[in-house]
N, C-alpha and C positions, 0 to 999 in steps of 0.2 A: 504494500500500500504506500507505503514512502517514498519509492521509485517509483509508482504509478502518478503520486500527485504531483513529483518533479518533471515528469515529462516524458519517463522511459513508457513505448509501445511496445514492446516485445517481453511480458514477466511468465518464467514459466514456474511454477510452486509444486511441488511432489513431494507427496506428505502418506507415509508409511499404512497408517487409521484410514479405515473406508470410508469414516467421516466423521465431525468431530464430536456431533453426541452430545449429551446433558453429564457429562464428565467433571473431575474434579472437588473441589471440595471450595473451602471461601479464600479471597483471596485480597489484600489490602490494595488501595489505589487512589495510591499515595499522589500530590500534587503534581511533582516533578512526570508521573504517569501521566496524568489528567490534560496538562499542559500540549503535548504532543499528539492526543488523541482528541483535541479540541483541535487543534491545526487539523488533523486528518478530516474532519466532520463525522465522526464516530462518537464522540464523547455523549454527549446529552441522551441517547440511548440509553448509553451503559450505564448513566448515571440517574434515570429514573427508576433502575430497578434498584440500587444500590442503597447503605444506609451511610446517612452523613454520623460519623464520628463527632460528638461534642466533648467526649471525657476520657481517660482511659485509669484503670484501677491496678495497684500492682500491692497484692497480696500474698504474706507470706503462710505457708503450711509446715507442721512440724516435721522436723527430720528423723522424730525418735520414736516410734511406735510407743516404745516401754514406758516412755513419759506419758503418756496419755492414758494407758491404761493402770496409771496411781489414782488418777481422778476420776471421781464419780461426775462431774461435769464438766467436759473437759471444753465445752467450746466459754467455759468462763474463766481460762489460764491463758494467765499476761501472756502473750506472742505465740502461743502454742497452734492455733487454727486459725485460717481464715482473718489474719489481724491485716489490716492496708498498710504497708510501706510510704507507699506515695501515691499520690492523687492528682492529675493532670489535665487543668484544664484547655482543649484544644480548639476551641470554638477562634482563637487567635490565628487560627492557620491560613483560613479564606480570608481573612481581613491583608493577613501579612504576604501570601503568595497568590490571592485571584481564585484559586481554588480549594475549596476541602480536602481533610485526608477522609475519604470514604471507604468503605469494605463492601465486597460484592461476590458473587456467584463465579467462579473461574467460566463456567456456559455462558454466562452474560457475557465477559470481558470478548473468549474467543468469539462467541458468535456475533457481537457487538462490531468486533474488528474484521471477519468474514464475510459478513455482510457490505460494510464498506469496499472491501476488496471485489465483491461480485459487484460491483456498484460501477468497479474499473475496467474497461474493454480492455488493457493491455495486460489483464492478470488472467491466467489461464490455471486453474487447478488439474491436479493428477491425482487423487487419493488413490490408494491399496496399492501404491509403487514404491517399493523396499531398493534403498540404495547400496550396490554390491561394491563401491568404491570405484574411487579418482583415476583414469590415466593417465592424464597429462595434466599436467599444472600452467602453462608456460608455452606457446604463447595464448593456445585457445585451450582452455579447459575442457576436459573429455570426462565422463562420470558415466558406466551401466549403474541403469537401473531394471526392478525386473518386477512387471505389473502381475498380481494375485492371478496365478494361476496359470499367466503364459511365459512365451520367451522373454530371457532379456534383451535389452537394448544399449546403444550406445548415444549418449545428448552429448555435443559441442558447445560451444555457449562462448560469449565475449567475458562473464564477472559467474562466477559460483559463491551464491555465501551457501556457507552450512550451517545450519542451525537444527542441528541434529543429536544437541541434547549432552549432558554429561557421558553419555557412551557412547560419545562423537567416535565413527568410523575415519572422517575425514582429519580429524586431529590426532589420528592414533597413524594414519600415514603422512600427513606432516611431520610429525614427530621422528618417525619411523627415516623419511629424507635426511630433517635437519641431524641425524644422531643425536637424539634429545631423546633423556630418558625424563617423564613425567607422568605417572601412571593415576589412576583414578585413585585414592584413598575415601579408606576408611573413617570417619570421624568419630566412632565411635559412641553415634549417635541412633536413635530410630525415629519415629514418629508415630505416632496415632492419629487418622484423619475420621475424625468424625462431624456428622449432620443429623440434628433431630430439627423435628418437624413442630412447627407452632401448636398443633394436636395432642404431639406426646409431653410437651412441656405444659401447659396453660393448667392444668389440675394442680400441680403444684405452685403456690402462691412464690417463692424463691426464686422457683426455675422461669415461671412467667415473667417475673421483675427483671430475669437476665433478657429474655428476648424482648421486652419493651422497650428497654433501655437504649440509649443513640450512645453506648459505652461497650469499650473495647478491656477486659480483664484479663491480668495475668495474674494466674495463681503461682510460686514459685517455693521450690522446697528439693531437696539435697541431692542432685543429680537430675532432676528433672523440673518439666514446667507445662503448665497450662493455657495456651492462651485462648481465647472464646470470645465470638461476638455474634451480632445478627446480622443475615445477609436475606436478599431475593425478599426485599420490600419488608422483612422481617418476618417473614413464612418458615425461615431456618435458622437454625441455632449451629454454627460453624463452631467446631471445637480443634484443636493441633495440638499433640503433644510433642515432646521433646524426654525420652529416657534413651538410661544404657541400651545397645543393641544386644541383647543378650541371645536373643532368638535366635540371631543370623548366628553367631560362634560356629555353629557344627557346618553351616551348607552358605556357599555363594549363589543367591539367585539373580539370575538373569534377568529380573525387573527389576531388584531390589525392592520385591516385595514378599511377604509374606501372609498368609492367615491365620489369624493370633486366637486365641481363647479370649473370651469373655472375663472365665474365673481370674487367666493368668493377668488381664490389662487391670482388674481389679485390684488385684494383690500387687502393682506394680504403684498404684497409687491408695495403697492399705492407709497410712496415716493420713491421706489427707481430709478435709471437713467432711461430715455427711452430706453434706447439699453437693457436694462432687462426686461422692459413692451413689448418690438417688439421680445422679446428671449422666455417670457414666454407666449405671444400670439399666437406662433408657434402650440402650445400645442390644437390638437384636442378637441374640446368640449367633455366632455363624457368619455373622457382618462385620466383626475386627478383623481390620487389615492395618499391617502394620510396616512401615519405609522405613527404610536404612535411609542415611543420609548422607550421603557422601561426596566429596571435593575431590582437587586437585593441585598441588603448588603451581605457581605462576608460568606460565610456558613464556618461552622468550620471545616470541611471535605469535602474531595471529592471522600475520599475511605469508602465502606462499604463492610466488607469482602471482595468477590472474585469480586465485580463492582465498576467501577470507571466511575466517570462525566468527561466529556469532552466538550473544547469549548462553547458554550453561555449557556449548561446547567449547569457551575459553574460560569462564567465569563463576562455572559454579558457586550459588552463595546459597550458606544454611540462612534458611527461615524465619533467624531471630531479630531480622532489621528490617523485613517485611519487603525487600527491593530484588527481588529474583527479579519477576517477571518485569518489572520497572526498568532495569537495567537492561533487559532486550532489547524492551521497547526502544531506552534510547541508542541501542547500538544502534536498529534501522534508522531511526530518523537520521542520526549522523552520517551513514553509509546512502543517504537520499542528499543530504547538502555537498558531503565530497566526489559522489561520482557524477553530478551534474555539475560541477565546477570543474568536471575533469576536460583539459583544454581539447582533447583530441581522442579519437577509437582505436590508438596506438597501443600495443600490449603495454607498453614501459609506463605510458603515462595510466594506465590504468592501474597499475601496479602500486603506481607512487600515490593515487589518490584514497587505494584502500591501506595505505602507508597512514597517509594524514587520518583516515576512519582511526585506528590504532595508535596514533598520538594523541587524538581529543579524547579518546575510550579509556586506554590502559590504566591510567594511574589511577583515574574514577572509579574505574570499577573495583577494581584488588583493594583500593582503602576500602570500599563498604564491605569487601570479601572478611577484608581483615578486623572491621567494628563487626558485623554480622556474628563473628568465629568471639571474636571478644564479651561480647555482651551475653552471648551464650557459657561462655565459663562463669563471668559474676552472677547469674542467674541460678548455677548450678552448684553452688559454694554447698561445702558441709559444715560443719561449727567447729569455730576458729576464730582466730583474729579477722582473717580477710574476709568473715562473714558479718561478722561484726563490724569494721570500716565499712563494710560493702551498705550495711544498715542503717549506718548513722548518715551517711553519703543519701539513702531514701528519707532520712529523717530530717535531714538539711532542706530536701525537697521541699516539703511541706511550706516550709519558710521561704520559701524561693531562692534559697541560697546553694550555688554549687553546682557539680556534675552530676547527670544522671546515669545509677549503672546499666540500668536495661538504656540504652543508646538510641532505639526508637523513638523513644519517648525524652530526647534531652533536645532543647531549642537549640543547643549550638550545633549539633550533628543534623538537625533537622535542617539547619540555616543553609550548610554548605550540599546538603540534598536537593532539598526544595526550591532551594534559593536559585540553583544552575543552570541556564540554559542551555544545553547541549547541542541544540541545533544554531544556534546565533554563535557560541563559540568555534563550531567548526566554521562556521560564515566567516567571521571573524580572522582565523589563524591559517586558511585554508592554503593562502598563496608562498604565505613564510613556510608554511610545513611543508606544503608541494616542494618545494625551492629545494628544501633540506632532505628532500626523501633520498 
């Protein structure tokens, strides 16, 4: 769509999924998002389904089962359950950036920007076409692909981005060319992605206050975290966890997914309040599904000749700064301001313009890789001193004084997100970076 609105006729998109489906779970969309899907004319769509964020809530949970079970009331023990850290009012976001930080339907976001794209004559979809890797890099990009159920083929093309995900094929032979070893990692993380329905919630007065609410909560407690909000106009209850991956130890799957027990997600969050035990009880038997989460260190490019990576195939980021799918976002836009400023349909000078995509990109992206990967360990503290700094730092909050550890949620990290135009910067630096590529 970002090439399409600059001017490119010829976009060909081949996309593995036979189509994209009511998939996904909820997904944040954040300003710095909103901003570039406003330029697109896709936003106000995606933003009538969506819920605007006015608050967000960062609660701690106990780390110690045994301590709770000395008290006969245990949700009346100073810090022990469900106590708030910090409270964050966010109603200041649209004022200060033009747009809200909103939360919505990952099916909205895609079929929001879909739509758009079917909107463009020069965008042509391929679903159920599985990519069997790059032949040529240099001067024209050569890539087989191979449609559900027949022969493969081979496409030519002037530019290839890949955006083929953390278990990017086309960055495992980049990598593979440059002698670069950088393998997907572990982080030793998993997730829980859950969705209730405003039906299964609404009987319990608690649970109905969460999906009312225009408030984003994190429950946080000793290796693990919660965070929750309402999405799809407030008809669902979006839940994400963040534990040890303990499941995966024995077997590496192929999705990095697996299907979890009921009993065992329970017992993974045993200590924490009842009103989280009667939230995650919700959850159909047979319907835990549970992600590994996993990265990659920095690879030292993202351009080889006329193909460039894109989105989680160079940048993987965990979940805890809400800017995955954000950061895509603005790789296209950028990859839409530098390859129509590209002076000429030369391979070289093509080369050099997804050169300049990868110096407005790189550094932006890896710092939020690197808050994302950060804010997830201060979240996960056990008891200690650095749980205690890490509390008093929430408790400074309060007063408006200080850093915030969950990074999401702190104005200065918010400033240099929100705050950034990514596509006016690449306008901006487009001819110095060309120069120097």
């Amino acid at each position: 769509m970002s090439l399409a609105r600059q001017g490119f006729t010829k976009i060909d998109v081949y996309e593995t999924a036979s189509n994209l489906g009511f998939v996904g779970a909820g997904i944040q969309l954040a300003p710095n998002m909103a901003r570039i899907l406003d330029r697109f004319g896709v936003w106000d769509k995606i933003a009538a389904e969506a819920v605007d964020l006015k608050e967000t809530s960062i609660r701690r949970e106990n780390s110690h089962l045994e301590e709770i079970l000395k008290h006969e009331l245990t949700d009346r023990i100073e810090g022990s359950t469900d106590k708030e850290l910090a409270h964050v009012d966010l109603n200041y976001i649209r004022a200060t950036y033009h747009y809200p930080h909103m939360v919505g339907h990952r099916a909205s976001l895609a079929g929001g920007m879909f739509n758009g794209c079917k909107r463009e004559k020069a965008i042509t979809f391929h679903f159920s076409h599985q990519l069997e890797g790059v032949k040529t890099f240099y001067p024209k990009p050569k890539f087989t692909v191979t449609p559900r159920g027949k022969e493969p083929f081979d496409v030519e093309c002037d530019v290839l981005l890949a955006c083929d995900g953390v278990k990017s094929k086309v960055r495992e032979q980049i990598l593979t060319e440059l002698g670069v070893d950088a393998q997907v990692q572990d982080t030793g993380q998993a997730a829980y992605r859950i969705m209730l329905t405003r039906e299964e919630m609404q009987s319990d007065p608690e649970l109905a206050a969460l999906i009312d609410a225009d408030k984003v909560t994190r429950w946080i407690g000793e290796k693990r975290h919660i965070i929750a909000y309402p999405v799809s106009s407030k008809k669902i209850y979006n839940i994400s966890t963040a534990q040890p991956d303990t499941n995966f130890a024995a077997e590496i799957s192929a999705t990095y997914t697996t299907k979890g027990s009921k009993k065992q997600m329970l017992e993974v969050y045993g200590d924490f309040c009842p009103m989280i035990h009667r939230m995650l009880n919700l959850v159909p038997e047979g319907e835990v599904c549970e992600w590994r989460l996993r990265t990659h260190s920095r690879l030292p490019t993202w351009v080889h000749g006329c193909v460039a990576l894109v989105g989680d195939a160079c940048h993987p980021t965990l979940p805890h700064l809400a800017q995955g799918a954000a950061q895509a976002i603005e790789d296209a836009a950028v990859l839409g301001v530098t390859l129509v400023n590209c002076p000429d349909g030369k391979p070289g000078s093509i080369n050099k313009s997804l050169k300049v995509y990868e110096k407005v990109r790189y550094e932006r992206a890896y710092t939020l890789v690197d808050l994302a990967a950060a804010s997830g360990r201060a979240l996960h503290l056990g008891e200690g001193a650095a749980k205690e700094e890490r509390d008093k730092q929430f408790e400074a909050l309060k007063k408006g004084k200080g850093a915030v550890p969950d990074k999401w949620a702190d104005a200065d990290v918010q400033k240099n997100i929100y705050g950034t135009d990514v596509m006016q910067e690449a306008q901006d630096n487009f001819q110095t970076f060309f120069n120097e590529a």
